[in-house]
C-alpha positions in Angstrom: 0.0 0.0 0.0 1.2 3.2 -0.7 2.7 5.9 1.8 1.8 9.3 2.3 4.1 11.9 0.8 6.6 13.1 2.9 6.5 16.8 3.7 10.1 17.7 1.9 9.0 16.0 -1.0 5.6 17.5 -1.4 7.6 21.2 -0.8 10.2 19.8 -3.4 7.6 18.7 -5.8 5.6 22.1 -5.6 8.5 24.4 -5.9 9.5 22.7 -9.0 5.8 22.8 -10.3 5.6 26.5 -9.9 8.9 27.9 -10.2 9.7 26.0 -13.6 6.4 28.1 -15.5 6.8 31.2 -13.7 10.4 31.4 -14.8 9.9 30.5 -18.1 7.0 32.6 -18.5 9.2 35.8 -16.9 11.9 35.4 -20.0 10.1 34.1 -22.7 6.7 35.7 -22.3 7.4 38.7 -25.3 9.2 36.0 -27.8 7.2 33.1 -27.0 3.3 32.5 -26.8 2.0 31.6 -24.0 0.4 28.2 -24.9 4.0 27.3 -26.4 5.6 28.5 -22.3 3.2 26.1 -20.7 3.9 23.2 -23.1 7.5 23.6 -22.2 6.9 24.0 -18.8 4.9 20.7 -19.0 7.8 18.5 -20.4 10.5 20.2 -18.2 8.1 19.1 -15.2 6.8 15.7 -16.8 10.1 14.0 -16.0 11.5 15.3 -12.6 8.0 14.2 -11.4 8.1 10.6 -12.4 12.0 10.7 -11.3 10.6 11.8 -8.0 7.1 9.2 -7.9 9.6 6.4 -8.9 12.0 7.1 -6.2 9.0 7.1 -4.0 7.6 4.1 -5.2 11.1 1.9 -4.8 11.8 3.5 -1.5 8.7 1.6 0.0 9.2 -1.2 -2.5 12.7 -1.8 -0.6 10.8 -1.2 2.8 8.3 -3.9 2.3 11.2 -6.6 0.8 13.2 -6.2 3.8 10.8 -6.8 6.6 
């Protein structure tokens, strides 16, 4: 069963969520549209998101194989 997120993650996970799109959209909002900035911010996110689920997700695979 899965765990509950731990509180440095979740802060982890948000910052990059938010900060990601606002900088983008601070620098490239006059050259780019802004459909095209959240697009980008969506595959920049995409990954380190999964990076960090998976980590999550082995981290209490491990726990359970070792009791």
């Amino acid at each position: 069963m899965r765990t509950k997120m731990s509180p440095r993650r979740a802060l982890i996970t948000s910052a990059i969520m938010s900060v990601v799109p606002t900088i983008l959209f601070v620098f490239a909002s006059q050259r780019l549209p802004f459909y095209l900035v959240l697009i980008t911010s969506i595959l920049i996110n995409w990954p380190i998101i999964r990076w960090l689920d998976d980590r999550q997700w082995y981290r209490e695979w491990m726990r359970v194989e070792t009791k």
